[in-house]
MIDRENTOR-838521 format. One record per residue (C-alpha): residue in one letter; z, y, x. Coordinates in Angstrom, 2 decimals, decimal comma, padded with zeros to 5 digits. Each point is the difference from the previous one (the first is absolute). Example, Ala and Ser with C-alpha at 12.3 -4.5 7.8 and 13.67 -1.06 7.14 Angstrom:
[node "A"; [007,80; -004,50; 012,30]];
[node "S"; [-000,66; 003,44; 001,37]];
***
This chain:
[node "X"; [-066,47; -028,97; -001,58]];
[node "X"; [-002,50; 002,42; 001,64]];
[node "X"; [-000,57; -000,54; 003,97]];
[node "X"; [002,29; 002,12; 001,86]];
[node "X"; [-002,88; 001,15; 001,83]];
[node "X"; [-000,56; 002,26; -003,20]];
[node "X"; [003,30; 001,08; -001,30]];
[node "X"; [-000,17; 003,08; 001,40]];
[node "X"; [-003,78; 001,18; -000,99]];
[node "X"; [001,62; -001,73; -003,75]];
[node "X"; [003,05; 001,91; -000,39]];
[node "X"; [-001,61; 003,70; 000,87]];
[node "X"; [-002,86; -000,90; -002,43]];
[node "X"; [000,41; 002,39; -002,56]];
[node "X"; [-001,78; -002,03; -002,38]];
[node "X"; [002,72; -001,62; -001,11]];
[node "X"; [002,51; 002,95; -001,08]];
[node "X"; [-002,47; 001,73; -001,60]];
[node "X"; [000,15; -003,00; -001,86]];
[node "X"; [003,78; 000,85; -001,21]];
[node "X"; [-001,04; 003,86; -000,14]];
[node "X"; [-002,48; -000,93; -002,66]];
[node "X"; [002,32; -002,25; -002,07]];
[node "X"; [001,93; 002,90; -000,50]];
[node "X"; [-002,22; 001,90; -002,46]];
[node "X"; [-001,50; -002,93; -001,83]];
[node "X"; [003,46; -001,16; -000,83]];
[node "X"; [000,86; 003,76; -001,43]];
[node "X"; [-003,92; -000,50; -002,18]];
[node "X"; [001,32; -002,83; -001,15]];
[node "X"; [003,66; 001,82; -001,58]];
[node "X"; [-001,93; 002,67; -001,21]];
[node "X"; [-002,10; -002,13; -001,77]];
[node "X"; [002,47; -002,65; -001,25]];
[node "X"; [001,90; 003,31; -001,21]];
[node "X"; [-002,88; 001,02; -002,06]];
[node "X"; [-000,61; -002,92; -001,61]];
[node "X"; [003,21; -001,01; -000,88]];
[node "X"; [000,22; 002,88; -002,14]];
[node "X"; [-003,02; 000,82; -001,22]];
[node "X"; [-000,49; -000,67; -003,84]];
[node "X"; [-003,58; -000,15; 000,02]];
[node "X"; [-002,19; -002,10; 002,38]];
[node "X"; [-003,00; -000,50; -001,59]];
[node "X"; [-001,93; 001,40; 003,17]];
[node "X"; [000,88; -003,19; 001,03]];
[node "X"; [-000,91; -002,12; -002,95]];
[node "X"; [003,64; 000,07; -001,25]];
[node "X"; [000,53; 000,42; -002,90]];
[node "X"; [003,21; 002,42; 000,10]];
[node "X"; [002,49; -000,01; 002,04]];
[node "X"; [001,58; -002,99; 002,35]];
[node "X"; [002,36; -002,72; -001,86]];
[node "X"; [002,96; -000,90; 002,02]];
[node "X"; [-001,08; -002,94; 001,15]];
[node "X"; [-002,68; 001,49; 001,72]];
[node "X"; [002,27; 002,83; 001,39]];
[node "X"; [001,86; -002,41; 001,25]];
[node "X"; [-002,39; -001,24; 002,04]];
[node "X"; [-000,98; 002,87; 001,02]];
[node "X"; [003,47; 001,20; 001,61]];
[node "X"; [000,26; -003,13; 001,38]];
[node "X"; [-003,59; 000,40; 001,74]];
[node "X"; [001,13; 003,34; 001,07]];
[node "X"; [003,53; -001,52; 001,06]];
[node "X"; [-001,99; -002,54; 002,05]];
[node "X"; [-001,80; 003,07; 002,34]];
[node "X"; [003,15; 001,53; 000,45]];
[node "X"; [001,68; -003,01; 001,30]];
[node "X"; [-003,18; -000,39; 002,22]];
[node "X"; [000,58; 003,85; 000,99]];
[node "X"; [003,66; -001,08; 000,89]];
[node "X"; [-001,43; -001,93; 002,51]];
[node "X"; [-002,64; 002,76; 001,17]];
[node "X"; [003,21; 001,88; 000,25]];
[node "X"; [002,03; -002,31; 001,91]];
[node "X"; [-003,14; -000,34; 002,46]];
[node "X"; [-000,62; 004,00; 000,62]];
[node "X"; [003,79; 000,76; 000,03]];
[node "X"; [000,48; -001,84; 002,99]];
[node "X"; [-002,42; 002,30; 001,93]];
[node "X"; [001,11; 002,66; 002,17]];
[node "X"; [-002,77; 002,49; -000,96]];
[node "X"; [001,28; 002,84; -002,72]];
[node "X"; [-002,72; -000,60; -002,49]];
[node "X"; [-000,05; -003,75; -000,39]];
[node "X"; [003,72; 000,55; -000,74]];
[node "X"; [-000,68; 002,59; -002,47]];
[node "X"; [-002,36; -001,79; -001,21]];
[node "X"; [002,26; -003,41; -000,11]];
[node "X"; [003,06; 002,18; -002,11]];
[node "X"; [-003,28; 001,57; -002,20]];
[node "X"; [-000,80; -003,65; -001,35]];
[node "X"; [003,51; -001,03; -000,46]];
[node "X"; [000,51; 002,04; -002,65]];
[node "X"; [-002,42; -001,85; -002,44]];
[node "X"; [002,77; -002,45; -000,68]];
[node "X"; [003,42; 002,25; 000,63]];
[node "X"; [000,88; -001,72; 003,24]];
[node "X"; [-000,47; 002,66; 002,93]];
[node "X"; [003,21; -001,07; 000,93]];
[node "X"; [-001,40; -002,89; 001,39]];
[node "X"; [-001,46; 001,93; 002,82]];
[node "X"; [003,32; 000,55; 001,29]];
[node "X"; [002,37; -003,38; -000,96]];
[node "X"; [-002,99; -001,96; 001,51]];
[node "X"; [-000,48; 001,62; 003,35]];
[node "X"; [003,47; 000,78; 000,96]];
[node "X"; [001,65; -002,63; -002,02]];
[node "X"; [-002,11; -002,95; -000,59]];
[node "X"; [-001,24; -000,12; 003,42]];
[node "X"; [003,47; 000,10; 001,65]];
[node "X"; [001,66; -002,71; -002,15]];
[node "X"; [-002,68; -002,39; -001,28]];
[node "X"; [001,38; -003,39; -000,49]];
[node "X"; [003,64; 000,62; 000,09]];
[node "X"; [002,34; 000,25; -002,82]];
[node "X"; [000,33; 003,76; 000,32]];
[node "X"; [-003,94; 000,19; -001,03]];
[node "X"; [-000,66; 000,55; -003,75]];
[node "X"; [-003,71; -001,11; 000,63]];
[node "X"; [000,43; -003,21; 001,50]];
[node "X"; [000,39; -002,75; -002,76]];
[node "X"; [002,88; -002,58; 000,69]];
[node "X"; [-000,72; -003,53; -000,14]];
[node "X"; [000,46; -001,23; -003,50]];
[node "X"; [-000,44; 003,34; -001,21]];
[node "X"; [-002,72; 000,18; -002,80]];
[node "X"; [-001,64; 002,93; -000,89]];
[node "X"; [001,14; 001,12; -002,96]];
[node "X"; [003,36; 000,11; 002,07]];
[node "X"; [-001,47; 001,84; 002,89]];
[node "X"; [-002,18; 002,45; -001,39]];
[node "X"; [002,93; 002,21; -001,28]];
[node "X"; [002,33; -000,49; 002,78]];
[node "X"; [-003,49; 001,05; 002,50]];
[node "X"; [-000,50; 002,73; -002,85]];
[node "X"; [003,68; 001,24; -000,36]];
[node "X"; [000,52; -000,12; 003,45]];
[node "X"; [-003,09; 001,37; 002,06]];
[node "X"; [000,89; 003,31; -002,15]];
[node "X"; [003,67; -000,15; 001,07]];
[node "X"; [-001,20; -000,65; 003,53]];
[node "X"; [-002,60; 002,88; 000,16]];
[node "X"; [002,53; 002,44; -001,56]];
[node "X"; [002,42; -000,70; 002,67]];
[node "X"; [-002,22; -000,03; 002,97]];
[node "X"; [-001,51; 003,10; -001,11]];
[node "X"; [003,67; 001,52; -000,39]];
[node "X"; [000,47; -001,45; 003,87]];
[node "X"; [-002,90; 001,74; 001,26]];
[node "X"; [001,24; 003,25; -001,59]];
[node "X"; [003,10; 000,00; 001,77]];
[node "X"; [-001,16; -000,39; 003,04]];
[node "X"; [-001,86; 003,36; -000,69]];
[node "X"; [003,19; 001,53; -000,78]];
[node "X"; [-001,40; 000,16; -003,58]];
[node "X"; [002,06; -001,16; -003,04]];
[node "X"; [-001,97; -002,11; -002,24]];
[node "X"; [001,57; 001,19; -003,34]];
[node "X"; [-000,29; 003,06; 000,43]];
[node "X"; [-003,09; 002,12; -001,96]];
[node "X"; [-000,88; 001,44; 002,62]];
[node "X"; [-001,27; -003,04; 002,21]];
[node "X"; [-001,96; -001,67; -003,24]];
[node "X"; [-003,06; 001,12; 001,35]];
[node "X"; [000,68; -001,64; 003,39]];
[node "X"; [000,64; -003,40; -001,58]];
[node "X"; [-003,02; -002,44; 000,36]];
[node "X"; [001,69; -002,02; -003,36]];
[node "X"; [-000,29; 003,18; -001,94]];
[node "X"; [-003,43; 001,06; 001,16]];
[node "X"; [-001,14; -003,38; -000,79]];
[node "X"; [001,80; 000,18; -003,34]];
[node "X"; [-001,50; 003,51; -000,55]];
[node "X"; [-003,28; -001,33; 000,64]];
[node "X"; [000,01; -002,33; -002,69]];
[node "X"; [001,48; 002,71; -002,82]];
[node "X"; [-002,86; 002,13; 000,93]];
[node "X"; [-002,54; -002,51; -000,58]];
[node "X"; [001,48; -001,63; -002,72]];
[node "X"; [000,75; 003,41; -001,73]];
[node "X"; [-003,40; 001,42; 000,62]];
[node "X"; [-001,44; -003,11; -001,85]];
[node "X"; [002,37; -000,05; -002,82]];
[node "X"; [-000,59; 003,75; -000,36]];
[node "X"; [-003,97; -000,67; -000,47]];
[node "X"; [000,25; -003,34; -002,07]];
[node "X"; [003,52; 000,38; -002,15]];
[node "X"; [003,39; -002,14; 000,09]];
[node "X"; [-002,23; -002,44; -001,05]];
[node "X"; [-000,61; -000,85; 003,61]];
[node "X"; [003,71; -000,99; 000,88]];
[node "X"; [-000,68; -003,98; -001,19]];
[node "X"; [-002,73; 000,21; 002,45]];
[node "X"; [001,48; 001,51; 003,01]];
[node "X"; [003,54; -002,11; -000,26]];
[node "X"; [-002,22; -003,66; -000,63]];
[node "X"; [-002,20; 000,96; 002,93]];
[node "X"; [002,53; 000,77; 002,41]];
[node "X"; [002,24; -002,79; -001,12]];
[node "X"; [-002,65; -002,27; 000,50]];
[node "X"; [-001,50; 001,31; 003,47]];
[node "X"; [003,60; 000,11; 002,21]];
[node "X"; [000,58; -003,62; -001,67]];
[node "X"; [-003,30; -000,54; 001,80]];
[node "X"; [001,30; 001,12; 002,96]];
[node "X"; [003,69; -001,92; -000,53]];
[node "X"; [-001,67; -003,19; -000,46]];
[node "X"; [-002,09; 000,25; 003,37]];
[node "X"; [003,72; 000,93; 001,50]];
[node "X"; [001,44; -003,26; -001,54]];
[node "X"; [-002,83; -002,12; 001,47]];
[node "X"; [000,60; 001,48; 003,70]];
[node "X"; [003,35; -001,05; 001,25]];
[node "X"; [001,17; -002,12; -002,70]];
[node "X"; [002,78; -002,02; 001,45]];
[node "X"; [-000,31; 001,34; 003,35]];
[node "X"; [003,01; 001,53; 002,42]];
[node "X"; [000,51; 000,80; 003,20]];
[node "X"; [002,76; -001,26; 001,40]];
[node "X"; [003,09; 002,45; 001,60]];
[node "X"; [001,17; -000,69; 003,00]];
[node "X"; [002,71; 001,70; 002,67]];
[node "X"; [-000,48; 002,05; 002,67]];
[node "X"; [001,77; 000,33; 003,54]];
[node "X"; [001,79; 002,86; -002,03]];
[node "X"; [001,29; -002,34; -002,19]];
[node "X"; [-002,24; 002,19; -003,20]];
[node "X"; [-001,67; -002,25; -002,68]];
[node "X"; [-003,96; 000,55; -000,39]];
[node "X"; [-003,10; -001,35; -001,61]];
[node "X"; [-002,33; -001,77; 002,55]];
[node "X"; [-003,59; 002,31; 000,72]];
[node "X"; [-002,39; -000,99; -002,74]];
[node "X"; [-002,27; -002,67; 000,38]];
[node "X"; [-003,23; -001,55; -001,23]];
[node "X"; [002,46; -002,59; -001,54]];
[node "X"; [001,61; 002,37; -002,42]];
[node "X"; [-003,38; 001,10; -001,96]];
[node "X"; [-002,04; -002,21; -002,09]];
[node "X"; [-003,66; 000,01; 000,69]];
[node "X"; [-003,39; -000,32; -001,53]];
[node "X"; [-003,51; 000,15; 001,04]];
[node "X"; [-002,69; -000,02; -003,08]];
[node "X"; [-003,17; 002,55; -000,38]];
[node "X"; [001,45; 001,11; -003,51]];
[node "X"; [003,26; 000,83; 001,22]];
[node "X"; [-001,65; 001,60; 003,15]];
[node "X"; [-002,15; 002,13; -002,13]];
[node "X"; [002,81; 001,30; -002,24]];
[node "X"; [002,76; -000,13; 002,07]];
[node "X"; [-001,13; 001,42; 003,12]];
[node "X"; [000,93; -002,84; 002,05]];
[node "X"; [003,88; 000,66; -001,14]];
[node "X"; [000,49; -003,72; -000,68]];
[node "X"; [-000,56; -000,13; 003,75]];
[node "X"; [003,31; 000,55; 000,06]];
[node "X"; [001,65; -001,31; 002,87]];
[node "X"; [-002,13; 002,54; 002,10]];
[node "X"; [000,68; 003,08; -001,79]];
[node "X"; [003,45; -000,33; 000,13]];
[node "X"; [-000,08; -000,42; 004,00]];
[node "X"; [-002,84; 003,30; -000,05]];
[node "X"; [000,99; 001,79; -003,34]];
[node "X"; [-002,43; 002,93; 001,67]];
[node "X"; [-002,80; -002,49; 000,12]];
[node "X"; [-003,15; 000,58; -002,00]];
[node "X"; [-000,90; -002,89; -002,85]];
[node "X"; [-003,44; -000,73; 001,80]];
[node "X"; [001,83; -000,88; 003,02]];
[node "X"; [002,85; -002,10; -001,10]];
[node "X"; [000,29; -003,65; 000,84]];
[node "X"; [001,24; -003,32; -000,87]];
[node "X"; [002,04; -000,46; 002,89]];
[node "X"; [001,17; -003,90; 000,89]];
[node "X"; [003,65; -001,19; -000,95]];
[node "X"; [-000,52; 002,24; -003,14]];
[node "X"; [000,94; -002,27; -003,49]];
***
């Protein structure tokens, strides 16, 4: 952990989100790219003879997959930010891998109900992956569709109707990733569709397994208050599982320092810590 002397001076160092600013248009390179030469028949500016096997485009969505699951997490780390661009900017990388509605399910959802039952991104103990990765899938869209319809309401808006589409973050985010997609498909042919569904398959699984990991078997217990209502005790470092490796620093932004950013979701990455009592 950094001396507290210097968290302050750390966390208004700008240094470090220009970092996830410039993530943002190497990851969109990289699509572009992968798009191209996924379809193109002829490579022999490369030394290719022809055109890609599909073995090797294969590997190349999944390469592609793997830097939109690391832009998930770019995501995840601007979209907690108060300033406008940075969540722009968090919603604009999301849509690499068709999952803007994580923006929403996480921050209003995920946040409030992490390790309870009611919390389609907390694995249950004895839960394997294969078992959770649906029902965290499944149910973070059903969860982000009905918060989003909550939030409407209380705007006197109704969320079905036409006329509010354009007011409803899950559509925006959904929109963004038509345009892109469609653009790209437009320039390089239906050819491109194997690409674009292996990629962002394989980049929110990414993302899913990094969910499993974090509160796997964890709950917080409910208890009663002088009211007599049932409720979930406050979060605590107990309920997140924790890491602290350079590698996983480096590509996760500190996010495996877990414990922390659940108790200061607002937090920047360079400033979280492994905080004592945390598993």
């Amino acid at each position: 952990n950094a001396p507290d002397e210097v968290m302050e001076q750390l966390d208004e160092d700008r240094y470090y989100r220009y970092c996830t600013y410039l993530y943002v248009p190497f990851q969109y390179l990289s699509v572009v790219l992968g798009a191209y030469l996924f379809t193109a028949s002829d490579l022999g500016w490369l030394g290719y003879a022809g055109g890609l096997g599909w073995a090797g485009k294969l590997g190349l969505a999944l390469s592609v997959g793997v830097l939109g699951g690391v832009g998930i997490n770019t995501a995840h780390e601007m979209g907690h930010k108060k300033e406008s661009l940075e969540r722009w900017l968090s919603r604009i990388t999301l849509a690499q891998t068709c999952y803007g509605h994580f923006y929403i399910e996480h921050n209003r959802g995920h946040h409030v109900r992490v390790a309870t039952p009611e919390d389609p991104a907390s694995a249950r103990f004895g839960e394997t992956f294969w078992e959770f990765l649906p029902r965290s899938v499944f149910g973070s869209l059903r969860s982000a569709l009905h918060l989003e319809a909550q939030r409407l309401r209380r705007l006197g808006k109704n969320p079905w109707d036409p006329r509010t589409y354009l007011s409803n973050d899950v559509l925006n985010a959904w929109l963004m990733s038509v345009v892109l997609w469609g653009a790209l498909i437009a320039v390089f042919g239906p050819a491109l569709i194997p690409f674009v569904l292996i990629q962002a398959v394989f980049g929110f699984s990414l993302l899913e397994g990094v969910n499993y990991l974090e509160h796997y078997g964890l709950l917080r217990q409910q208890t009663v208050t002088a009211s007599g209502q049932s409720r979930y005790e406050r979060c605590a470092p107990v309920h997140s599982w924790n890491s602290d490796h350079l590698v996983t620093n480096l590509f996760l932004y500190h996010l495996q320092r877990h414990s922390d950013h659940h108790a200061n979701p607002t937090r920047r990455y360079q400033t979280l810590r492994s905080m004592d009592g945390a598993p």
